[in-house]
VOMAR-924391 format. One record per residue (C-alpha): residue number from 0; y, x, z. Coordinates in nm, 2 decimals. Layout:
BEGIN
 pos     c2     c1     c3
 NUM      Y      X      Z
...
This chain:
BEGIN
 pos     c2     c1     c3
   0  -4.91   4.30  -0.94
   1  -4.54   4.45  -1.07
   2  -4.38   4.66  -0.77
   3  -4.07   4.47  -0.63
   4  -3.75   4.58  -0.63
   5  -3.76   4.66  -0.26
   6  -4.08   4.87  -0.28
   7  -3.94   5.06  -0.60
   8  -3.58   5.14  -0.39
   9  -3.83   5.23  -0.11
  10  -4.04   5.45  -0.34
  11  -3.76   5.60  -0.57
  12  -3.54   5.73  -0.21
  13  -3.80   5.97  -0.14
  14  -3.79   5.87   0.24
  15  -4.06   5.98   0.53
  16  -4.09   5.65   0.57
  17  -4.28   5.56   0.25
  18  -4.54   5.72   0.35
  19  -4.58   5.57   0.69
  20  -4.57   5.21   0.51
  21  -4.88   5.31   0.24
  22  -5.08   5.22   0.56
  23  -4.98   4.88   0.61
  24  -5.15   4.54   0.43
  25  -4.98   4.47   0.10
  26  -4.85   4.16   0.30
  27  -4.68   4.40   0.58
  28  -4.59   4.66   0.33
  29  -4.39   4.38   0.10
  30  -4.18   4.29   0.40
  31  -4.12   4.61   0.55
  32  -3.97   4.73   0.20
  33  -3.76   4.44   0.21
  34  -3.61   4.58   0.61
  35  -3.55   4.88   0.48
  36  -3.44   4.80   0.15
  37  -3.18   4.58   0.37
  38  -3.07   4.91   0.61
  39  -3.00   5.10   0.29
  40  -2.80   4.92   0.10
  41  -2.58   4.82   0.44
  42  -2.58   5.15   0.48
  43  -2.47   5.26   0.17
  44  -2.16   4.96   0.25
  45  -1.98   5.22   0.46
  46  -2.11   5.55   0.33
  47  -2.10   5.56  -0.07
  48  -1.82   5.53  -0.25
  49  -1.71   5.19  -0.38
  50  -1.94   5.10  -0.09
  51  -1.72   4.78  -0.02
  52  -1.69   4.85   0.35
  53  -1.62   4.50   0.56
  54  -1.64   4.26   0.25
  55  -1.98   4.44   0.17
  56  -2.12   4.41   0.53
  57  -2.03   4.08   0.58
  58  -2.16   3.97   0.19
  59  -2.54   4.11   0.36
  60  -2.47   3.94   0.63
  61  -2.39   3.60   0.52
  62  -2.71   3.65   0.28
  63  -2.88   3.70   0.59
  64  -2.79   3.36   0.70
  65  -2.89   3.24   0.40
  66  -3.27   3.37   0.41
  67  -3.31   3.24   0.75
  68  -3.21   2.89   0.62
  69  -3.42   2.94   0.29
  70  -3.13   2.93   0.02
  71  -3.09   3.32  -0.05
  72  -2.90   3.43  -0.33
  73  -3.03   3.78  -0.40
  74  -3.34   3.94  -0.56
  75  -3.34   4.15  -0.20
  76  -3.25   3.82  -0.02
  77  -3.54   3.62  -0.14
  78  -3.79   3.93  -0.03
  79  -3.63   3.91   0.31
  80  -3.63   3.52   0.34
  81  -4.04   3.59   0.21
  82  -4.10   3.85   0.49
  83  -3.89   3.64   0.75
  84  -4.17   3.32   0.61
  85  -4.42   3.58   0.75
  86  -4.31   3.76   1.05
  87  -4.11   3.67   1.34
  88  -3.80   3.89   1.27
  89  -3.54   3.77   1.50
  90  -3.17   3.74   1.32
  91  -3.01   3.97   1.58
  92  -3.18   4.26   1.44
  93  -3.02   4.23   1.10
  94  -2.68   4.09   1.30
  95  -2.74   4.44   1.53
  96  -2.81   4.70   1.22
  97  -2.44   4.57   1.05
  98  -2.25   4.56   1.38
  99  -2.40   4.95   1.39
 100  -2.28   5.03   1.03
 101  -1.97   4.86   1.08
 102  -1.90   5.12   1.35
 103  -1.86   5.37   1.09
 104  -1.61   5.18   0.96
 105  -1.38   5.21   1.27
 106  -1.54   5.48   1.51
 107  -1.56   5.82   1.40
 108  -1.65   6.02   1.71
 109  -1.82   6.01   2.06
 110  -1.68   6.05   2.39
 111  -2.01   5.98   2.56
 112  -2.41   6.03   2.48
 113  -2.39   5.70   2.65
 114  -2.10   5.53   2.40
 115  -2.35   5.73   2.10
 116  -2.65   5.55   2.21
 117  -2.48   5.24   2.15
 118  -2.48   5.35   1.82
 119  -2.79   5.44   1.78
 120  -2.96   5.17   1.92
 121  -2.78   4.96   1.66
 122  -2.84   5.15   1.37
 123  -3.23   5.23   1.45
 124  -3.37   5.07   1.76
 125  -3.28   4.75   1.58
 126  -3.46   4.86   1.29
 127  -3.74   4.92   1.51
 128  -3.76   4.57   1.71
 129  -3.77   4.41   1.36
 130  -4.05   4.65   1.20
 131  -4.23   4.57   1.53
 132  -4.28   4.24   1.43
 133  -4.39   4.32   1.14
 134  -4.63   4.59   1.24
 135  -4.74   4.35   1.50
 136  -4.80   4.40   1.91
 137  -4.94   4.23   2.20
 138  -4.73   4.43   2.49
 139  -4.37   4.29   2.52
 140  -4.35   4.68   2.63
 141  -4.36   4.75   2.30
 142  -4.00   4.68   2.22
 143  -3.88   4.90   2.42
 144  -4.11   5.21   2.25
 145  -3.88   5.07   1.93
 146  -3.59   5.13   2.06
 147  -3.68   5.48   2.20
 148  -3.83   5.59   1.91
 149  -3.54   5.47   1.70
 150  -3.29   5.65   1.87
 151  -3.46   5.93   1.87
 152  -3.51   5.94   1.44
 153  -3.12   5.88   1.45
 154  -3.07   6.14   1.67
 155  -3.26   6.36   1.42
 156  -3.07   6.23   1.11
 157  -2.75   6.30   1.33
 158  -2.87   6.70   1.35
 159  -2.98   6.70   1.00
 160  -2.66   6.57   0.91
 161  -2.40   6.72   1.03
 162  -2.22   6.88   0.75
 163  -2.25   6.57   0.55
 164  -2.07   6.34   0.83
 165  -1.79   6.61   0.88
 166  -1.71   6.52   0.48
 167  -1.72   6.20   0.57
 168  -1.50   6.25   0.89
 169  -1.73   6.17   1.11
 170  -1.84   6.37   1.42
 171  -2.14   6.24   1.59
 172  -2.16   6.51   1.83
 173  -2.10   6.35   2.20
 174  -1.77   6.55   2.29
 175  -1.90   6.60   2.66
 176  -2.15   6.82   2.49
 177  -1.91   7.02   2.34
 178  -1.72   7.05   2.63
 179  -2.00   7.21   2.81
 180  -2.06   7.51   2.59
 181  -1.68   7.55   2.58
 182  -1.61   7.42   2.18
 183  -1.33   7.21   2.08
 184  -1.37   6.92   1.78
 185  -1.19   7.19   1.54
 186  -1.43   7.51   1.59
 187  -1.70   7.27   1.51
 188  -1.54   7.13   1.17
 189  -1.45   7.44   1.07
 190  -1.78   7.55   1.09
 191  -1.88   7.29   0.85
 192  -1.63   7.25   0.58
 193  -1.48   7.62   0.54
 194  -1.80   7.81   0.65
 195  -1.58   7.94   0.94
 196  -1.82   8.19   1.14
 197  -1.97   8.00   1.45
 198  -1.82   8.02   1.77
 199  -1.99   8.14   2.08
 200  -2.14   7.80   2.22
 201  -2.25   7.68   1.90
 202  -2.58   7.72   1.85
 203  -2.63   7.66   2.23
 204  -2.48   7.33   2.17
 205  -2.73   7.27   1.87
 206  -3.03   7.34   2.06
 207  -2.90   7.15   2.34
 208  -2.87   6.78   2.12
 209  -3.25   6.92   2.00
 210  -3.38   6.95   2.26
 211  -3.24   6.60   2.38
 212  -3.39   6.43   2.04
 213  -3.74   6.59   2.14
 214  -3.75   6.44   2.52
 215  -3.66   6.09   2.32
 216  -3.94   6.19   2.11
 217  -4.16   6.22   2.42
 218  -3.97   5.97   2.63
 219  -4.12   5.68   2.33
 220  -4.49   5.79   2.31
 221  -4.51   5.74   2.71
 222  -4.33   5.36   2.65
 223  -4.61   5.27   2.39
 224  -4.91   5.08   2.55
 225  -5.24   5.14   2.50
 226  -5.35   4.86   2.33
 227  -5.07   4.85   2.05
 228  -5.09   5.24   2.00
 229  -5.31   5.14   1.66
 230  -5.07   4.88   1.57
 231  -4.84   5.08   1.57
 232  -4.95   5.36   1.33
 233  -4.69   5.32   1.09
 234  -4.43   5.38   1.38
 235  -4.62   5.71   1.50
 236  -4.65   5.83   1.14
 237  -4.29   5.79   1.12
 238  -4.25   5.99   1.50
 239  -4.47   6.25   1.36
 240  -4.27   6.33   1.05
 241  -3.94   6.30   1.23
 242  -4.08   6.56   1.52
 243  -4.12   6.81   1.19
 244  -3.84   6.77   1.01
 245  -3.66   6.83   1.37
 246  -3.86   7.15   1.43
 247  -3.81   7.25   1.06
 248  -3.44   7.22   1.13
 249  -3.45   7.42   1.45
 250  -3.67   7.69   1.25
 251  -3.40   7.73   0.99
 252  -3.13   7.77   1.24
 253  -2.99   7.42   1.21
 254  -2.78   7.46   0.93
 255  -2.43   7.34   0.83
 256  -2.42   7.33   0.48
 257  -2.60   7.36   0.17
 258  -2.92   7.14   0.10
 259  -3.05   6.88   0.36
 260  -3.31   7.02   0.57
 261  -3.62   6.80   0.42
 262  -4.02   6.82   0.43
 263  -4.19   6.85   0.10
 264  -4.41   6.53   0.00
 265  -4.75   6.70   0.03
 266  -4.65   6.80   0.39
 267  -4.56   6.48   0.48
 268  -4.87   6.31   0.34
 269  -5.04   6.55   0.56
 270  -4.86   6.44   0.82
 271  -4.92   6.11   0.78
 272  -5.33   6.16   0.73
 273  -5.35   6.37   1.06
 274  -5.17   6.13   1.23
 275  -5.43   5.85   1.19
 276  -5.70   6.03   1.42
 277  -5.47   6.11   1.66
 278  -5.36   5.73   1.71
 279  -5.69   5.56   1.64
 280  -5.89   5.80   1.89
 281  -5.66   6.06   2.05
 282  -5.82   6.38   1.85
């Protein structure tokens, strides 16, 4: 069977992700390339160049409507409207994940850890009700593990990816936090784009927001319920890889420039592989 578009985008990115889906059913794997296939190229709406902002979110959107009422227009559309034939994936997922990249459009920092979790939840605990459904659970309990675990990947990505939202003029940073250590919006964005030395307060601050994405971390494996832990492997596969990338960043000193901090593949096949025992019989 030729690899779908979807599975090829999925494949080609290079994302930790991949290798979390290669233990799915072909069926669950087609579908699940199709979600995330959809998150990218939203994303990419509002943060690559000739992205087409609005008009592009609210194209995706409108093709949206359009699988859930069978007529898609799209190669991507007609894998989604085939995975939404499948799996009970409900529309305010895909309506959530735009609403969250169409805050990028408009909202470029965060007064609150409350106002960013908003964000989050959008951008990745949506993704994470709809894989959910596609993974498959018994435990309406589950949902909520979704959404925990999603904001905490996005509050990874947000450590990882600091340097590359300050280009983009974007500060994720919740400015109560850098209140506490005493930094003002300028020290840190100086820091990124003209190497400025760090202030004092800096790398307290970084620890700080790491130390908060590893209690989210923690705060989602005690929300899963027992009996949809092995449903759920893809999801821990993904927690697992996330958790090292995190601690990989915190080993290099989170840093504010130069190459993303990323896993190689072989270490995050391992990952995945060790992962399996863990969730299928606690080892």
């Amino acid at each position: 069977m030729s690899e779908t578009a979807s599975a090829r985008l999925t494949r080609q990115s290079g994302s930790s992700f991949y290798y979390a889906f290669r233990f799915l059913s072909r069926e669950k794997r087609k579908a699940i390339y199709a979600l995330y296939s959809f998150c990218r190229v939203v994303d990419d709406c509002v943060d690559e160049e000739g992205g087409e902002g609005e008009a592009g979110l609210a194209r995706w959107l409108e093709e949206v409507r359009r699988c859930y009422a069978g007529e898609p227009r799209t190669e991507l559309g007609r894998e989604l409207a085939a995975a939404l034939a499948e799996f009970p994936i409900p529309r305010a997922c895909f309506e959530d994940i735009v609403a969250g990249c169409r805050m990028d459009l408009s909202v470029s920092r965060y007064a609150r850890f409350d106002d960013l979790r908003v964000y989050c939840e959008r951008v990745a605990g949506a993704v994470g009700l709809a894989a959910i459904e596609i993974f498959g659970y018994e435990n309406p309990a589950t949902r909520q593990y979704a959404i925990e675990l999603g904001v905490a990947l996005q509050l990874t990505n947000i450590l990882r990816d600091v340097a590359v939202d300050a280009a983009r003029g974007r500060l994720y940073l919740p400015l109560e936090d850098l209140a506490r250590f005493g930094l003002a919006e300028d020290q840190v964005r100086a820091v990124v784009l003209s190497r400025a030395p760090r202030p004092p307060g800096m790398s307290e601050l970084l620890a700080f927001e790491a130390e908060r994405a590893r209690e989210q971390f923690s705060l989602s494996r005690e929300r899963l319920p027992k009996e949809d832990r092995r449903s759920m492997l893809s999801a821990e596969i993904m927690a697992a890889v996330y958790r090292a990338l995190l601690e990989e960043i915190d080993r290099r000193g989170f840093p504010m420039g130069g190459p993303r901090a990323q896993l190689s593949r072989p270490r995050k096949a391992w990952i995945a592989l060790r992962t399996v025992p863990r969730v299928y019989w606690g080892a």
